[in-house]
N, C-alpha and C positions, 0 to 999 in steps of 0.2 A: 482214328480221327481222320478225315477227311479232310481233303487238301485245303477247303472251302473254310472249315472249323479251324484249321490251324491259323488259317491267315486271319479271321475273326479272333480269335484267341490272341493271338501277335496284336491285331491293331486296337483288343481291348486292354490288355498289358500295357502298350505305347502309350494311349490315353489316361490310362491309369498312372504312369510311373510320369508324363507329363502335368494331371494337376497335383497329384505328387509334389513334383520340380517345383510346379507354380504357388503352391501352398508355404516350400520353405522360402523361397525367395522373397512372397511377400511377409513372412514372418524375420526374416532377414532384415529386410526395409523395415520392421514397426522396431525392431531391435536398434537399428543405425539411429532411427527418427527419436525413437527414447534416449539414446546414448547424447545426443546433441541437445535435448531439452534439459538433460540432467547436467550436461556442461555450462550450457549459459545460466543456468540454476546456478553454478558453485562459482562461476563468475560471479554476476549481480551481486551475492551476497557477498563475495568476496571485495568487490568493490564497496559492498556497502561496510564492511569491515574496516576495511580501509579508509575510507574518509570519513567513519565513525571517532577511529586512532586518531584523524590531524584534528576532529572537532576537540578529542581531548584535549589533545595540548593545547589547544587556543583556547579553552575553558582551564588549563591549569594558569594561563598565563594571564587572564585576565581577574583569575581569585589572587593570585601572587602579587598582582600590578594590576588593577582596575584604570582606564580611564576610556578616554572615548575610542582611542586605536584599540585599544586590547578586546573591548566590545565590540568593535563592527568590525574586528575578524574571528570572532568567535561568532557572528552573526552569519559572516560569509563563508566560514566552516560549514557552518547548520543547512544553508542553503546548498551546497555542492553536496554534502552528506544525502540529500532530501533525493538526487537525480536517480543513480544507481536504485535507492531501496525501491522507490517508486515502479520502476520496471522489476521489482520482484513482486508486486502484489498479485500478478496474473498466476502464481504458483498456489496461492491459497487456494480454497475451496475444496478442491479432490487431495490435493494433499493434505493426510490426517495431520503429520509433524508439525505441516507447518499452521494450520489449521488452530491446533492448542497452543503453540505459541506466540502465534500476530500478536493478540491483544496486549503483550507485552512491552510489544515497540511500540506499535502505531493506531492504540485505542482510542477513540474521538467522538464527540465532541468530551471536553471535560470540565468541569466545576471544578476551577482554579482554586477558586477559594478553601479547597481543603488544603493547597501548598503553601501561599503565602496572601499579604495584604493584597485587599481589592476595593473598587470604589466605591464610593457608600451605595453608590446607586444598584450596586450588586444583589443587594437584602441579605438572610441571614440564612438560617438551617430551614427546613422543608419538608413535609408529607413526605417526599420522596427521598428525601437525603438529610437525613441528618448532621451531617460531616461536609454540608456545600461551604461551610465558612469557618469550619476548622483552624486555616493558618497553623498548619506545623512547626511553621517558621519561627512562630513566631511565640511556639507554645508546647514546652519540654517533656510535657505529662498531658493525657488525655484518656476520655475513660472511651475504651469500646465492646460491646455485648459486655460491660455490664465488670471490665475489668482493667485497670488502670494500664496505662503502657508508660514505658519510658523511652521517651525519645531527647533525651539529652544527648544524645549523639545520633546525628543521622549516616545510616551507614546505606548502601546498597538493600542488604538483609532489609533494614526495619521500611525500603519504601517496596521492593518488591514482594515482601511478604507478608508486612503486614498495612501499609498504606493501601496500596495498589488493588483498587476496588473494594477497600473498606466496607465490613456490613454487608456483603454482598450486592453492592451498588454499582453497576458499570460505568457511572459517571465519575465516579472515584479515581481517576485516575493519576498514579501516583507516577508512572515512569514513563517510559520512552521517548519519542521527537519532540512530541508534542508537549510535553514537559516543560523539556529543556526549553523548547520552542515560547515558552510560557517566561522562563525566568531569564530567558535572553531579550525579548522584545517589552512584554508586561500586554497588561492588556490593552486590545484595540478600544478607544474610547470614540472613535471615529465616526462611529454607526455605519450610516449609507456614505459618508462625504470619504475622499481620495484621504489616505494614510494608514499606516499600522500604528502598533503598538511602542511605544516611546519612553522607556526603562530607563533610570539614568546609571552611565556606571558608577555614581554612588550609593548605590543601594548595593554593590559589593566595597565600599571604602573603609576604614577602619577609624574607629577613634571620632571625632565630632564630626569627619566629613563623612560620614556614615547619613545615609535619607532613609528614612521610610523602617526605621530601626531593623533589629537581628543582621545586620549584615556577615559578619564571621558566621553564622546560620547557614543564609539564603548562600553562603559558598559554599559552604559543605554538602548541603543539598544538592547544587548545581554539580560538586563533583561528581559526587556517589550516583545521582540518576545516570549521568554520562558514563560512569563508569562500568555500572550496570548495561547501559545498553552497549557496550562495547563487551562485554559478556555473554547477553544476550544473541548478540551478531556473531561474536566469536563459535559460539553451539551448534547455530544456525548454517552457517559455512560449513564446520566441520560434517553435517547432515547429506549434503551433497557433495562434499569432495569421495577421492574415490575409497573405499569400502563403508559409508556415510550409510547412514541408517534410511535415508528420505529416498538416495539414489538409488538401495537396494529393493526399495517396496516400489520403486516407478518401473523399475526393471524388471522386476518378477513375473508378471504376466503383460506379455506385449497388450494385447487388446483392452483390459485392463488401466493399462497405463494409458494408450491412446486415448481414450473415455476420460481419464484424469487430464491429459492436456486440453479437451474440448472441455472439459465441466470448468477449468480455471478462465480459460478463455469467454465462454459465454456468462458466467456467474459475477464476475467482474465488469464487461460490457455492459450486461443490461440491470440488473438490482442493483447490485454495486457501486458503478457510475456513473449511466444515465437516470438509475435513480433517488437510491439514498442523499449522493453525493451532489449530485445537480438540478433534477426535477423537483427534488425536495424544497431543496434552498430557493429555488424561484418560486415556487407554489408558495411560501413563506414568504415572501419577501426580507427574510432572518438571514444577516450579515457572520451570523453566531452559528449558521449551518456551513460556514465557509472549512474545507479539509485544515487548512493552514490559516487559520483564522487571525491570529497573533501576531503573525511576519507577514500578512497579504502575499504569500506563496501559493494560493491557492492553483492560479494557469498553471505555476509550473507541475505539480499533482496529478494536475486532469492531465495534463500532455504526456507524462512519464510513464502513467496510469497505460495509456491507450498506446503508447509505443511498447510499451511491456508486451501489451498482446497481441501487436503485429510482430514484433521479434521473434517469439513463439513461433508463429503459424509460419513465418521465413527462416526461422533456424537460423538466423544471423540478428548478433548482440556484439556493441560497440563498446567495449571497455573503458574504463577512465583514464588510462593511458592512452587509448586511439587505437589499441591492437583489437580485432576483431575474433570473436567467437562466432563459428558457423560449419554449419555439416548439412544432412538429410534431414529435410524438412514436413510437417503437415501437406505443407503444399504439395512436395514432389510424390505423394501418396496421391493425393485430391487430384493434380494432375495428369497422374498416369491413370486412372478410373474416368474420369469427366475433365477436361481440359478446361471446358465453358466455366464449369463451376468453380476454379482455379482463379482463373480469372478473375469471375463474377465479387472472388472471396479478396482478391488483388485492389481490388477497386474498391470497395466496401471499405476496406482497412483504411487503404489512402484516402477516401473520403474524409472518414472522420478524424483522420490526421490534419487531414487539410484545416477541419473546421475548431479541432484544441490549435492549433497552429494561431487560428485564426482570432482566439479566445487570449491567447498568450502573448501574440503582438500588438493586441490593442492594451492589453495590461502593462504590457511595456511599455508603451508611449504612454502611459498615465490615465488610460480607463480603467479603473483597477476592478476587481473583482466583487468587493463590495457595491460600487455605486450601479455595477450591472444590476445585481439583485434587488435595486431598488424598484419599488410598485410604480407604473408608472414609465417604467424608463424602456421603450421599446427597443433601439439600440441592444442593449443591454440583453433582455430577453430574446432576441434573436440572435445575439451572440451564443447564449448560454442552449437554447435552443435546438441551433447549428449542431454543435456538438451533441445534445443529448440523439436529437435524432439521426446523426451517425452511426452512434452506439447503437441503438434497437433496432436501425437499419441492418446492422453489420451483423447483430448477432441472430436477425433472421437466417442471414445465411450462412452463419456455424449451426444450425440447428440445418439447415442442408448437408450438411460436410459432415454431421454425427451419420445423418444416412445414408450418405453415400459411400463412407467409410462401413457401415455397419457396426458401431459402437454401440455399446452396452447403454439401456435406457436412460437419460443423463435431463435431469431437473436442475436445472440455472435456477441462482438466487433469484426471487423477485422483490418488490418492492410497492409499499401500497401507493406511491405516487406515479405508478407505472400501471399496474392492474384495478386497483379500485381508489382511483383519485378522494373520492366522498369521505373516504376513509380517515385523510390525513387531517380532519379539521373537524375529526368527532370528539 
C-alpha cells in the first residue's frame, strides 16, 4: 500500500470511527431526553397520587360530618387534585399503558344521570343510552344486557366494572374526576349565565336532614369512586416509577420513544385541545362541552393541559411541593440540529401559554368559561379563540421538530371541528 492509500485509509477510519462517536453520542442524548420524560412522567402522577390521597380524606370527612365546611374542602381537594393530573394528559396518545387506561380517570363528557338525581329538565333514557337516567343511587337492583345486577352495595368493583360505561356506552361514565366532580358540585343549572353546580351538603346528611334522598348511598358512592381513583392513580405511578412497565417501553428504543414524546405533544395540542375540547364547544355554543363542566374548572384544564406540553418539550416540571423536575430536554436535541427552530418552538409554547393564561384570568375575575361560549359573545370567542389558535399554531411547528429530529411517521389526533368543520352539525 502506498504511502497515499495509507493516509486515505487512516482519514477514512477517522471519519468512520467519528460518525461512529457522533452516532452514540446522539443516541446517548435521546437516552438522557427519555430518561427525564419518564421522570416528570412518575412525578405528575405522583403528585396526582397524592393529592388524589388529601381529596380522600376530605371526601371521608365530609361523608362522616357533612356540612358546608366539610364540602367546600372536599371541593378545594378536587380542584388542587385536578392541576398535577392535567399536565399528565400530554403522556397519552403514544403511550399504549397509558392510552387504555385514561378513560378511567378522566372520561368526558358524562350522562350523570346514570349516578344519581338530575333535573327534570334532564329527560330520560335514549336511542343512544339507555342507562342516561339510571340513578344508581338511587336504585339497588337494575337489569343490564338483559341480566339483573345487585348493586345494594356500592363498592369500587361494581362502579369500575360494571357501571363504568355500561352497555358499551362511553357516555356511561361511572368513575373518575369527573364523577366525583359530579357528586361534589351537582349539576350546572346555570346554562350561559356565571355559576357552577350548587349541591347541598345535605344530600350527604342522615336522618330527615337528608335532601334529595339515598343519602347514606350518594356516600358511599362518593367513597368508592374516590377510592377507586386513588387506585387507579396508585397503578398509574407505579408504571413510571423505576423498573415501571410504561418507563420500560419509552426507553426501549430511543427514536421510538422520541416519536412517542412528539405524537403526545402534538395529539393533545391540536385534536385534543384546540379541538375537541375548545373548537368544539364554541362551534356549539354548549356550556355541556365544557372539560370541567360541574365545578366551572374548565381555564384551569386548558392551562394545565397546555403547560403539560411545554414542560415536556423543556424537560422541567414543577412539583406540588415547589421542588423541580428537569434534565435534557426535546429542546436541547432541536437545538443543537437547528437553533431557529428551537426558538421558533420557545415562542409557540409561550404563546399559547400566554393566551390559556389569558382564558384563566379573565375566568378568575368572573368571566367564566360558560358565558364565554355563549353565541353571540365576541369577547368570549376571542378569548376561547386566542388559545385554540396557539395550539394549531404550535403544533405546526412540532410537526417541524418530528422532521428535523427525523422521527418515525407520527399522525396527531384530529378532530372534525378542526379538519372538516361541515361535519360537526351533520
Amino acid at each position: 500500500m502506498t504511502t497515499f492509500s495509507k493516509l486515505a485509509a487512516a482519514a477514512l477510519s477517522t471519519t468512520a470511527l467519528s460518525l461512529s462517536l457522533a452516532t452514540a453520542a446522539q443516541a446517548q442524548e435521546k437516552a438522557e431526553v427519555l430518561t427525564t420524560y419518564a421522570d416528570i412522567a412518575a412525578a405528575a402522577y405522583g403528585d396526582s397520587l397524592t393529592t388524589a390521597q388529601a381529596l380522600q380524606e376530605a371526601v371521608a370527612a365530609l361523608v362522616a360530618d357533612p356540612s358546608d365546611a366539610t364540602l367546600q374542602a372536599a371541593k378545594t381537594a378536587w380542584l388542587a387534585a385536578r392541576v398535577p393530573y392535567q399536565q399528565t394528559e400530554v403522556f397519552r396518545f403514544g403511550n399504549a399503558i397509558v392510552d387504555d387506561w385514561e378513560g378511567k380517570v378522566n372520561a368526558w363528557p358524562l350522562d350523570e344521570g346514570l349516578i344519581d338525581y338530575v333535573d327534570a329538565t334532564y329527560g330520560g333514557p335514549t336511542d343512544e343510552n339507555e342507562f342516561a337516567a339510571l340513578n344508581v343511587i338511587a336504585n339497588p337492583t337494575f337489569t343490564l344486557s338483559g341480566e339483573e345486577v345487585d348493586a345494594s352495595e356500592i363498592t369500587p368493583e361494581l362502579i369500575g366494572e360494571t357501571l363504568h360505561e355500561a352497555d358499551g356506552v362511553e357516555a356511561n361514565v361511572a368513575s373518575g374526576y369527573h364523577a366525583i366532580e359530579f357528586l361534589l358540585w351537582g349539576q350546572d343549572l346555570n346554562g350561559h349565565a356565571h355559576g357552577a353546580g350548587n349541591r347541598p351538603f345535605t344530600d350527604y346528611a342522615a336522618g330527615d336532614a337528608c335532601t334529595n334522598g339515598n343519602c347514606d348511598r350518594r356516600g358511599a358512592y362518593l367513597t368508592a369512586v374516590t377510592d377507586l381513583l386513588v387506585s387507579d392513580l396508585e397503578y398509574m405511578a407505579g408504571q413510571w416509577a423505576e423498573g415501571g412497565e410504561a418507563r420500560a417501553a419509552v426507553m426501549e428504543n430511543e427514536d421510538a420513544g422520541i416519536s412517542t414524546i412528539l405524537t403526545g405533544m402534538g395529539s393533545l395540542s391540536y385534536g385534543e385541545q384546540a379541538g375537541e375540547r375548545m373548537r368544539l364547544g364554541l362551534m356549539l355554543n354548549d356550556p355541556e362541552e365544557e372539560h370541567d363542566c360541574f365545578s366551572d374548572n374548565t381555564h384551569n384544564s386548558h392551562y394545565y393541559d397546555g403547560l403539560g406540553i411545554q414542560n415536556v418539550y423543556l424537560g422541567n416540571y414543577v412539583r406540588a411541593d415547589g421542588s423541580i423536575v428537569s434534565g435534557a430536554s426535546l429542546s436541547d436535541l432541536v437545538s443543537e440540529l437547528n437553533p431557529d427552530l428551537d426558538a421558533e418552538m420557545r415562542m409557540k409554547l409561550a404563546n399559547t401559554m400566554r393566551a390559556l393564561g389569558q382564558i384563566k384570568t379573565a375566568a378568575e375575575a368572573g368571566f367564566s368559561y360558560d358565558q364565554m361560549l355563549e353565541r353571540g359573545n365576541a369577547g368570549g370567542e376571542a378569548l376561547i379563540m386566542g388559545g385554540v389558535d396557539g395550539l394549531v399554531d404550535q403544533t405546526q411547528t412540532i410537526e417541524r421538530v418530528v422532521a428535523a429530529l427525523g422521527a418515525d411517521a407520527i399522525e396527531f389526533e384530529g378532530s372534525d371541528s378542526l379538519d372538516n368543520p361541515g361535519a360537526v352539525f351533520q
